[in-house]
C-alpha positions in Angstrom: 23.0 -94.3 -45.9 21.1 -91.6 -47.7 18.3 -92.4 -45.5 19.6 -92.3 -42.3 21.4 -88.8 -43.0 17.5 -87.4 -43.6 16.3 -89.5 -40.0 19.0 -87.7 -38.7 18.6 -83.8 -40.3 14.8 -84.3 -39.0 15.6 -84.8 -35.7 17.7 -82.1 -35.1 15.2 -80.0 -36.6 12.8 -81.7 -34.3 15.3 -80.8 -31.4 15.8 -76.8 -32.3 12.1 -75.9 -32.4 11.7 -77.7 -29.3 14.4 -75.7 -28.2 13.3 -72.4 -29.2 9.8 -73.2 -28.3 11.3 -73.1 -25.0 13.1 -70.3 -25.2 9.9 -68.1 -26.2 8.2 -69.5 -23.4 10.7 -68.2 -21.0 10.5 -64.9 -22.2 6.3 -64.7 -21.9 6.5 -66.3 -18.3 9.0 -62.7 -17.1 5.3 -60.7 -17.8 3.5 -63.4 -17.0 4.7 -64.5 -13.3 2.7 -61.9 -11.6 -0.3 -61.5 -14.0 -1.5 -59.5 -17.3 -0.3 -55.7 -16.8 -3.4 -53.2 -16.9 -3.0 -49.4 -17.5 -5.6 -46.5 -16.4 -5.8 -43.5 -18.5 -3.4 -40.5 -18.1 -4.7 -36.9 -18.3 -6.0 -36.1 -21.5 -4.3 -32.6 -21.3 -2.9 -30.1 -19.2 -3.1 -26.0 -18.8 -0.4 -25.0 -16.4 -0.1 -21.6 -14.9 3.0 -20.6 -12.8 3.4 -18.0 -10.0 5.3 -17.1 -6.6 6.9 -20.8 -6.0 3.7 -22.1 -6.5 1.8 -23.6 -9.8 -1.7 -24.1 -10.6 -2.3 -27.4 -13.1 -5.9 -27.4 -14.6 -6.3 -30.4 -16.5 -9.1 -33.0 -17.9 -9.7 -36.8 -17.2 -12.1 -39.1 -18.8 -11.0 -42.3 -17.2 -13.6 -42.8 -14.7 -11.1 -45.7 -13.1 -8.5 -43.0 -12.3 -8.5 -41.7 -8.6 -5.2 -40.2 -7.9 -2.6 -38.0 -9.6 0.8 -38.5 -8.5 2.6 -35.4 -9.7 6.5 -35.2 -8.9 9.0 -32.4 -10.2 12.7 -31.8 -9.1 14.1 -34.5 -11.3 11.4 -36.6 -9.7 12.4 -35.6 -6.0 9.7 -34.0 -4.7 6.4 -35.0 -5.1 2.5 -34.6 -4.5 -0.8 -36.8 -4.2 -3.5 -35.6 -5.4 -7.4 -37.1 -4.9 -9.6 -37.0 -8.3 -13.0 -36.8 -7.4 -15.9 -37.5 -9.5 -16.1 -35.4 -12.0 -18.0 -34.8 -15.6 -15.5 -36.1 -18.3 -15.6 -32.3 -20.0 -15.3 -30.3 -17.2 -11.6 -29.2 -16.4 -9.9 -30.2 -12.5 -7.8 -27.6 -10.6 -4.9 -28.8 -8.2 -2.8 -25.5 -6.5 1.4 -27.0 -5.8 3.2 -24.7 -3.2 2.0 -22.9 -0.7 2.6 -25.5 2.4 1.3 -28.4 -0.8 4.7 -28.6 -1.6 7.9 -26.6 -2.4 8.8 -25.3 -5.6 12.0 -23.6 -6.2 12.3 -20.8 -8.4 13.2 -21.8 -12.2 11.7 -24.1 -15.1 10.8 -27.7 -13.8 9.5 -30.9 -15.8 6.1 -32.0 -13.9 5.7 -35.7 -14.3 2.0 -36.7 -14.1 1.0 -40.2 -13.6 -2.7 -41.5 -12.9 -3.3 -44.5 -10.6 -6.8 -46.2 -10.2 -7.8 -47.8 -6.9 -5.7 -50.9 -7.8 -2.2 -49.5 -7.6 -2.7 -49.7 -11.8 -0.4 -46.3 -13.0 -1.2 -44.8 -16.3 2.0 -43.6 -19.1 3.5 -40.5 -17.6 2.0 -36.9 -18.9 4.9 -34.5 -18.7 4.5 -30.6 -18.9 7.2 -27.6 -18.3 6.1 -24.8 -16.6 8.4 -21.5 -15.0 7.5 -21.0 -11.1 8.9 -17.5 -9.9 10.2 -15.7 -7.1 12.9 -13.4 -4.7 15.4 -13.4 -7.8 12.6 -12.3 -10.4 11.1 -9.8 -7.6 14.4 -8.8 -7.4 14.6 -7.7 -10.8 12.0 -5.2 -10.7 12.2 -1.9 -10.4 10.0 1.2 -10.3 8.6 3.5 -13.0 10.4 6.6 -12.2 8.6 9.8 -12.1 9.2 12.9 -14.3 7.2 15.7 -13.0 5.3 16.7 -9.6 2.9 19.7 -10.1 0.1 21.2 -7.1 -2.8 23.5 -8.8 -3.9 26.3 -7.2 -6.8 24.0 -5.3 -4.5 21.9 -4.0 -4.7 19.3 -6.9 -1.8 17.0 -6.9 -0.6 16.1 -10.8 1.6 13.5 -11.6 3.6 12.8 -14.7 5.5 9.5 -14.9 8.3 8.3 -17.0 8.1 5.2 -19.4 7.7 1.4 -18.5 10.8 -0.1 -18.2 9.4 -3.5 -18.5 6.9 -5.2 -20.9 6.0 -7.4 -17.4 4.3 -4.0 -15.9 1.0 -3.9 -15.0 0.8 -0.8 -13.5 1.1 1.3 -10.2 -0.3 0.5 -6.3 -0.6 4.1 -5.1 -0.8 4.8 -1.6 -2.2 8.5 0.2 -4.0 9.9 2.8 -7.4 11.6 1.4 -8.7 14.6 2.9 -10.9 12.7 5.5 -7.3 11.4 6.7 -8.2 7.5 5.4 -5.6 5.7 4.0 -6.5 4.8 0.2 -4.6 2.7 -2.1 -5.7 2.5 -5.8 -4.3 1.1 -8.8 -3.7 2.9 -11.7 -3.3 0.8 -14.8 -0.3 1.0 -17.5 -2.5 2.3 -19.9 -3.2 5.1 -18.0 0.2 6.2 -17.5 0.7 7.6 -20.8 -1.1 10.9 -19.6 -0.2 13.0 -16.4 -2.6 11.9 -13.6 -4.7 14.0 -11.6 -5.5 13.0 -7.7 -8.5 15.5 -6.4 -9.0 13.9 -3.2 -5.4 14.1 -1.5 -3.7 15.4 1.3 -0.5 16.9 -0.6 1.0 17.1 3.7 0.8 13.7 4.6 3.1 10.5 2.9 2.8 9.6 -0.4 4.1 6.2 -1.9 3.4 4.1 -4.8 5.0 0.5 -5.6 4.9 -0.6 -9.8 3.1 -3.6 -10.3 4.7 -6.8 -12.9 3.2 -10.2 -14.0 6.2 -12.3 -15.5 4.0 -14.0 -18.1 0.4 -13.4 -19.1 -1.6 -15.9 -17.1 0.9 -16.1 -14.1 -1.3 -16.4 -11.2 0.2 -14.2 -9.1 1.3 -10.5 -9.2 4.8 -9.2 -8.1 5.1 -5.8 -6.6 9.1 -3.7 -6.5 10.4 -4.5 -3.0 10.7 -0.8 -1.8 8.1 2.0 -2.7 8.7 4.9 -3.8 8.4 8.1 -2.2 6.6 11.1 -3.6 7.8 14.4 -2.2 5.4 17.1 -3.3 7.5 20.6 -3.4 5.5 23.6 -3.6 7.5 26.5 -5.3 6.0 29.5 -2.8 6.7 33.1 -3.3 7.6 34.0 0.2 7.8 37.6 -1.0 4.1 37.9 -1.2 2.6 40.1 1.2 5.5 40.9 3.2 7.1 44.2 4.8 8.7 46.4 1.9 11.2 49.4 2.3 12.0 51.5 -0.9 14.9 53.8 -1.4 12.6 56.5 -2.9 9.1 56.9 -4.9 7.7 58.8 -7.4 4.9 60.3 -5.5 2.8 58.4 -2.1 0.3 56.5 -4.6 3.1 54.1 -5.5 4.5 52.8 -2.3 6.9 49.9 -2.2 4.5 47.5 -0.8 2.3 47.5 -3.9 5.2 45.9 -5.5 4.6 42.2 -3.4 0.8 42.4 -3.1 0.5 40.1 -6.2 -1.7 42.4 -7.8 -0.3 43.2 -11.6 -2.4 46.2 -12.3 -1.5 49.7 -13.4 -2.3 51.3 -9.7 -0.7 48.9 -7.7 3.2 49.3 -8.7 6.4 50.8 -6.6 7.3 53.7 -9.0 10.3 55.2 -8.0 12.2 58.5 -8.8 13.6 59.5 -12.3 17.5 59.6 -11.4 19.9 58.0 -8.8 20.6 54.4 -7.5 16.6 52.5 -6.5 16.5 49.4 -4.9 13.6 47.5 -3.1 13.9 45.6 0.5 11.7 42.6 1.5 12.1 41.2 4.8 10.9 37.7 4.6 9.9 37.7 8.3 11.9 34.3 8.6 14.9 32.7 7.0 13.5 30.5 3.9 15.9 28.7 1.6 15.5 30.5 -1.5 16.3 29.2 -5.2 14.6 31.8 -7.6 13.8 35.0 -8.0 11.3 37.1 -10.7 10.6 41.1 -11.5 7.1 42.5 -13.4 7.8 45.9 -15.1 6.4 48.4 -16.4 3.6 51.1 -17.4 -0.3 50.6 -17.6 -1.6 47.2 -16.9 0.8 44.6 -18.1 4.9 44.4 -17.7 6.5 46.1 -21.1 9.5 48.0 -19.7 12.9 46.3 -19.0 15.0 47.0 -15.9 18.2 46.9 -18.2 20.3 46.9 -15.4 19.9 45.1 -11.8 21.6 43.1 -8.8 19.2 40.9 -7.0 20.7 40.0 -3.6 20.8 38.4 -0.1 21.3 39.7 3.6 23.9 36.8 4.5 25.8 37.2 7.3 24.6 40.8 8.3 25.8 42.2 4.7 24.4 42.1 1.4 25.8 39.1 -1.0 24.9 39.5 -4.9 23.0 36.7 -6.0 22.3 37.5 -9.8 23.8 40.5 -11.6 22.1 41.5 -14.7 23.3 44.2 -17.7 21.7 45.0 -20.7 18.2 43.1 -20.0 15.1 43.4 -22.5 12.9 40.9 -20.9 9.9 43.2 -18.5 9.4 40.2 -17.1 13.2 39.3 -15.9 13.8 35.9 -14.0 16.6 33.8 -12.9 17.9 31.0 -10.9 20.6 30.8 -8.4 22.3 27.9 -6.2 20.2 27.9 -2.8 20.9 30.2 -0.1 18.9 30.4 3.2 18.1 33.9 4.6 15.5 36.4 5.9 15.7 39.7 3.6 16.0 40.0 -0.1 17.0 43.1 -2.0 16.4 44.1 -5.8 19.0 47.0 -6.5 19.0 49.4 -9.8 22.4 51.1 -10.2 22.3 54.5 -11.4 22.2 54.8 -15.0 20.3 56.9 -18.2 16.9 56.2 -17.8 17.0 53.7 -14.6 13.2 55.1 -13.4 11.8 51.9 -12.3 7.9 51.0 -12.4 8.0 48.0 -10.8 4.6 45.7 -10.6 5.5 43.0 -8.9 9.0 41.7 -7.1 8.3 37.5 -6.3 10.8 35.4 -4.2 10.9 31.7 -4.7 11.8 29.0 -2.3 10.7 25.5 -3.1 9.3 23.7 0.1 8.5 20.3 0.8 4.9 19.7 2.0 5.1 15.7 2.9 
């Protein structure tokens, strides 16, 4: 009996390897049925550079088996072909994906590499994020704003802008007619803002416009420009006194006529003096109605302004009378200026009531109206 219980363990020993031989051989014939599985090489690495809904992949191969990249992004939707060509091993491959070589949508995407060698073999998949840009980050921009607008005397046009408002900024595309009447753009660096910049060769009467310049990282390939420019009006403050017709209500003597007082000469011969008692005052015609917005006195004895006008109205012929447009009491400023809210008219007036001492000596009387030249 003991016997035939060991015949009979044996065989069913004998029968469960058999079995399981089986079953292993099953499971080697599923990769087996259609041949040994061979893989090519995938791309040894990857630099990827995004830009407007377009990226640029450079990347390195050694596998000289490998003649096409099959790149797909969108979750795998959209995809690309790409033909390696013979190459060194250590030299780097460029492929551009956008552009009419695809569509890429603004946002992060997952590129999924794969190589394939004439034989339909694929390699393990390479996978690399990169950001691809467009109308919603261009929207974003904005530009530098400006913060001051000066002319020199020979016509130089200086420009002072504000701070970046964006670490993305690369700088400013200016555009302006030259003094030869060619259109010029230049580019004026970020760096370069920090000081006021000058423009020498410029028509100051023709349109200026400049557009601030980004890069959303720092090897985007492409550069993003605000949507709208913006406009540079260059205002000239003018004294539109200068030079003009000048009535007095008296003078001292004939060598100190009212004109003298708007021939923007400051010297000690070339004054309005007037009497030593009574009301004074000064008329300017204009010779046409300019918007005016400022007005300034110089007086005084000798060659500079050192005498106050303590008292004064400066006013405006509006509506054929005269309207007060400063009233002043107790100055001690020779040189006496002020602002007023814009009025538009042809004739000014600078009137002295009559008070102690009121003998005015009066080198220069300048009238302001700021005027847009472009």
């Amino acid at each position: 009996m003991k016997k035939i219980n060991i015949v009979s363990n044996l065989l069913l020993l004998l029968v469960l390897c058999c079995t399981a031989c089986s079953e292993m051989n099953d499971m080697h014939d599923v990769y087996l049925r259609n041949g040994e599985i061979t893989y090519v090489g995938r791309v040894d690495s990857i630099k990827a550079y995004g830009g407007r809904e377009r990226v640029q992949l450079e990347y390195w191969l050694t596998d000289p088996r490998v003649k096409e990249l099959h790149i797909l992004w969108n979750q795998k939707r959209d995809s690309v072909v790409v033909s390696v060509p013979a190459h060194d091993p250590e030299n780097a491959l460029e492929v551009m994906i956008g552009n009419g070589n695809g569509v890429i949508s603004e946002g992060d995407h997952t590129f999924f590499i794969y190589s394939y060698d004439g034989k339909g073999h694929r390699s393990v998949v390479f996978e690399s994020l990169i950001s691809v840009y467009g109308e919603r980050y261009q929207a974003s921009l904005i530009n530098r704003p400006l913060r001051k607008i000066d002319v020199t005397e020979d016509s130089l046009l200086v420009i002072e802008w504000g701070g970046s408002v964006s670490r993305d900024e690369l700088g400013l595309l200016i555009s302006y007619f030259n003094r030869d009447n060619e259109l010029v753009e230049s580019i004026i660096p970020t760096d370069s803002l920090k000081d006021p910049v000058v423009f020498k060769d410029i028509d100051i009467t023709k349109e200026i416009s400049y557009k601030t310049m980004y890069i959303p990282e720092e090897f985007a390939i492409d550069t993003f420009y605000t949507k709208t420019a913006e406009q540079i009006k260059v205002r000239l403050s003018k004294n539109v006194a200068l030079n003009k017709n000048a009535t007095v209500s008296d003078v001292l003597n004939s060598s100190f006529p009212g004109s003298k007082a708007v021939d923007g000469i400051i010297t000690s011969d070339s004054r309005w003096v007037s009497s030593t008692t009574g009301e004074h005052w000064i008329e300017v015609d204009l010779g046409q109605p300019y918007p005016i917005q400022s007005f300034k006195t110089h007086n005084g004895s000798g060659s500079t302004p050192n005498m106050a006008i303590s008292n004064l109205m400066f006013q405006a012929y509006v509506n054929n009378e005269w309207v007060t447009l400063v009233e002043v009491s107790g100055n001690t400023n020779p040189s006496f200026g002020a602002t007023f809210e814009e009025v538009v008219t042809d004739k000014v007036r600078l009137f002295i009531p009559n008070y102690a001492n009121n003998q005015v000596r009066l080198f220069e009387l300048e009238v302001y109206s700021i005027q847009t030249l472009n």
